[in-house]
C-alpha positions as CSV (number, residue, x, y, z in Angstrom):
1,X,-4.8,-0.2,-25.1
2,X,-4.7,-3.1,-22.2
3,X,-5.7,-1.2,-18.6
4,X,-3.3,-2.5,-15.7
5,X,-5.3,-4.9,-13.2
6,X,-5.4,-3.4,-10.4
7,X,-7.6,-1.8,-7.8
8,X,-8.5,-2.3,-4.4
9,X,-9.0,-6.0,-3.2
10,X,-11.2,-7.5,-0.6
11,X,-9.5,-9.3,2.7
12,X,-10.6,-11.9,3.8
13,X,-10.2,-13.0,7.0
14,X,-9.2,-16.8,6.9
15,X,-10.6,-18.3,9.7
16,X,-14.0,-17.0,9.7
17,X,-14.5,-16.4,5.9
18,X,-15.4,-13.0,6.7
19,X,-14.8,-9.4,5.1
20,X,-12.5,-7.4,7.1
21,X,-11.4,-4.6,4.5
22,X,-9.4,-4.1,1.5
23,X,-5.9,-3.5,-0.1
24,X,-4.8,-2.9,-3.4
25,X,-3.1,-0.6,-5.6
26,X,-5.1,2.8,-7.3
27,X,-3.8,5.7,-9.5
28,X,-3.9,8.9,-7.2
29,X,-2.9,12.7,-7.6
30,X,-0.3,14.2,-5.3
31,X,1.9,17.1,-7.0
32,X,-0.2,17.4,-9.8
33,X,1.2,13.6,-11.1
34,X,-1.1,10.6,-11.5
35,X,1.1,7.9,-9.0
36,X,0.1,4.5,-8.2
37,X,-0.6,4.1,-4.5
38,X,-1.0,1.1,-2.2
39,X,-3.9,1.8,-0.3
40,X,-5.4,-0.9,3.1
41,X,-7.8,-0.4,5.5
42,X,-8.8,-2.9,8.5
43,X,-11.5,-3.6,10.9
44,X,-10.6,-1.9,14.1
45,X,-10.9,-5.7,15.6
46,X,-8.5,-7.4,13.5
47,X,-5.9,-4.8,13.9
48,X,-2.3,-5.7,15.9
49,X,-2.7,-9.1,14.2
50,X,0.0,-8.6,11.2
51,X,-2.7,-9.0,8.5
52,X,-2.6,-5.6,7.2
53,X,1.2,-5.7,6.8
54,X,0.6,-9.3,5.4
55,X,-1.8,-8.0,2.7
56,X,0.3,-4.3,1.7
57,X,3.2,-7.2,1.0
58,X,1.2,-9.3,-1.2
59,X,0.1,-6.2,-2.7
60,X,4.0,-4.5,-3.2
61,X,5.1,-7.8,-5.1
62,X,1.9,-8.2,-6.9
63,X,3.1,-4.5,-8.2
64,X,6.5,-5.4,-9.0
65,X,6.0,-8.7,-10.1
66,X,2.6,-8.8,-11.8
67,X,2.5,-5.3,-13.0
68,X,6.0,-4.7,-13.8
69,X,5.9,-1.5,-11.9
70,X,8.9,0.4,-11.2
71,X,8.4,1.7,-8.0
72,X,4.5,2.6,-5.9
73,X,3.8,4.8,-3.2
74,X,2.1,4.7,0.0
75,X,0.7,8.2,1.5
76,X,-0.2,8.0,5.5
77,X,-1.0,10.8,7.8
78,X,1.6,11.7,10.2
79,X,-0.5,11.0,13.1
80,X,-1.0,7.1,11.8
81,X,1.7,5.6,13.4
82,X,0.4,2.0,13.2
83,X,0.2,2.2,8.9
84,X,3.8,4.3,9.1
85,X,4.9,1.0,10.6
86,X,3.3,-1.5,8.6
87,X,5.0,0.8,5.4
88,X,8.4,0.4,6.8
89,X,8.0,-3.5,7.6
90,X,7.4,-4.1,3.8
91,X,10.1,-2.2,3.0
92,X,9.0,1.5,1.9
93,X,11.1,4.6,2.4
94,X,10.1,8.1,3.7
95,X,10.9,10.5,0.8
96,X,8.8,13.5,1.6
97,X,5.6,15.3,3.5
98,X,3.1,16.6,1.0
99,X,0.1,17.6,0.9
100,X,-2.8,15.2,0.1
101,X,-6.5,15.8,-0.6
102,X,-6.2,19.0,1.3
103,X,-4.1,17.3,4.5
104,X,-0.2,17.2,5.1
105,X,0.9,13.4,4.6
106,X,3.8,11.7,4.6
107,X,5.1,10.1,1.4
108,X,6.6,6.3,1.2
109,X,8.0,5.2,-1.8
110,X,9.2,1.5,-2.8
111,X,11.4,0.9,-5.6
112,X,11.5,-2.1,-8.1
113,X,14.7,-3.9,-7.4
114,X,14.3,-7.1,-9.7
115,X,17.8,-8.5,-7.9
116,X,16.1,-8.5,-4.4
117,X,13.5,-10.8,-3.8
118,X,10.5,-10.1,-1.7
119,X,8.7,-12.6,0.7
């Protein structure tokens, strides 16, 4: 049996060549079901910039069109308004709160659409 490829990625900051976090896609529990989750995190310095919400984009149609996934999560604390935003600018929907590694989290879902085509 062939594994997906996926996981969690290194960004790279172009400019300097350096390491400023990561991005990528990982199986995680929520409900008791095994989901497949895009996950980022930034340096606090390059944040505001667009580069997270670039890389979470490059991730979703990596998902849809690499993996052939039919739709991927994102799970975000409430109080995280800057990753809620950088969620709904790539196109994920709010479906429900749940609660996540022992915290109450919202739920964003994104749905294969082969007819749309993502930038």
């Amino acid at each position: 049996m062939r594994l997906p490829c996926y996981g969690k990625w290194a960004v790279i900051h172009r400019q300097s060549g350096r390491l400023i976090g990561y991005c990528g896609i990982a199986l995680e529990e929520i409900e008791g079901n095994l989901e497949n989750e895009l996950g980022y995190r930034l340096d606090s310095e390059f944040w505001g910039q667009g580069l997270a919400t670039q890389a979470a984009n490059a991730c979703l149609k990596y998902a849809f069109t690499k993996l052939n996934l039919d739709y991927i999560l994102g799970i975000v604390e409430p109080e995280n308004h800057a990753s809620i935003r950088i969620l709904a600018k790539i196109g994920m929907k709010f479906i429900k709160k749940s609660i996540w590694c022992g915290k109450v989290v919202c739920v964003y879902k994104a749905i294969h659409n082969p007819e749309l085509v993502l930038s």
